[in-house]
C-alpha positions in Angstrom: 75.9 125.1 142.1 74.1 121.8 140.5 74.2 122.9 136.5 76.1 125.4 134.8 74.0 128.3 133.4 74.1 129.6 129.5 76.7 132.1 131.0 79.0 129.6 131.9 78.9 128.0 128.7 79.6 131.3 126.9 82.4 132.1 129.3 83.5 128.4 128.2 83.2 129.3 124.9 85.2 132.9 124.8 88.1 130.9 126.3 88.4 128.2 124.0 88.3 130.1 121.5 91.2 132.3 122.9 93.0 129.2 123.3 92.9 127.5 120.0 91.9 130.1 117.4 89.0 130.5 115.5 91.0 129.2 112.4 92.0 126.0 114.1 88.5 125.6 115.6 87.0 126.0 112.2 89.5 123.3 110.6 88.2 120.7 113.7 84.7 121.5 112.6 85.7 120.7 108.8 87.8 117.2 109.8 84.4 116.4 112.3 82.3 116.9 109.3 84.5 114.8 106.8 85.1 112.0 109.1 81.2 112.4 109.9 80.2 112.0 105.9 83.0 109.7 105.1 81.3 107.1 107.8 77.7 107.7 106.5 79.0 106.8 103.3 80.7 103.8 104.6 77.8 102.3 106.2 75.7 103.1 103.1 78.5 101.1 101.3 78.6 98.3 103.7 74.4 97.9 103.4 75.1 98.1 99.5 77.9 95.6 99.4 75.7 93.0 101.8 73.0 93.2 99.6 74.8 92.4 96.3 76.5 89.3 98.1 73.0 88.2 99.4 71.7 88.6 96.4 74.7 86.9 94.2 74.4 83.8 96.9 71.0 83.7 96.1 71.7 83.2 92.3 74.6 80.9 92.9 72.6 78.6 94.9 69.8 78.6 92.2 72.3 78.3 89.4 72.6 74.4 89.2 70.0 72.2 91.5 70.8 69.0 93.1 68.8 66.7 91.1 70.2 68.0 87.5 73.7 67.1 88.2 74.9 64.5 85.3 77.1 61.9 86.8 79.5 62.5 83.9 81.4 64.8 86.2 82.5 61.7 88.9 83.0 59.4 86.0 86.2 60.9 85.1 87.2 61.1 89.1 86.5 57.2 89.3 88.4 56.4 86.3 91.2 57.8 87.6 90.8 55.7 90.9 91.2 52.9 88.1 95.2 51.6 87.9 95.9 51.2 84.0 95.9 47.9 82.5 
C-alpha cells in the first residue's frame, strides 16, 4: 500500500482524460510549452541585457579618466558664484 504501481497511474490517466478531454488536455500541454519557451527566452534575454550594461559601464567608466579633466568646466560654475560688478 506504500507506492502506487504503473497501473494506478494508467487508471489515473484514463480518468483524467475522461474528465477534461483530450482536446483540452492537448491545449494545457501547448500553453505549458509556450509559457516554458517564453521563460527560456526571457532568461536568455536577461543574461543578454546584463552583459551589454556591464559591458557599456565598462566603457563609460573608461571614457574620460580622472586626471584628464580640464578645470575649464568648474571655471564657469565659480564664476557664477561671483556677484557682478
Amino acid at each position: 500500500m506504500g507506492s502506487l504501481s504503473i497501473w494506478h497511474w494508467v487508471i489515473v490517466l484514463v480518468v483524467v482524460a475522461l474528465v477534461f478531454g483530450t482536446k483540452k488536455l492537448r491545449n494545457v500541454g501547448e500553453d505549458l510549452g509556450t509559457a516554458v519557451k517564453g521563460f527560456k527566452k526571457g532568461l536568455g534575454d536577461a543574461e543578454e541585457e546584463s552583459t551589454v550594461t556591464k559591458k557599456a559601464a565598462a566603457e563609460e567608466a573608461k571614457a574620460v579618466p580622472v586626471n584628464q579633466v580640464s578645470d575649464a568646466e568648474f571655471t564657469e560654475i565659480k564664476d557664477k558664484d561671483k556677484p557682478s560688478a
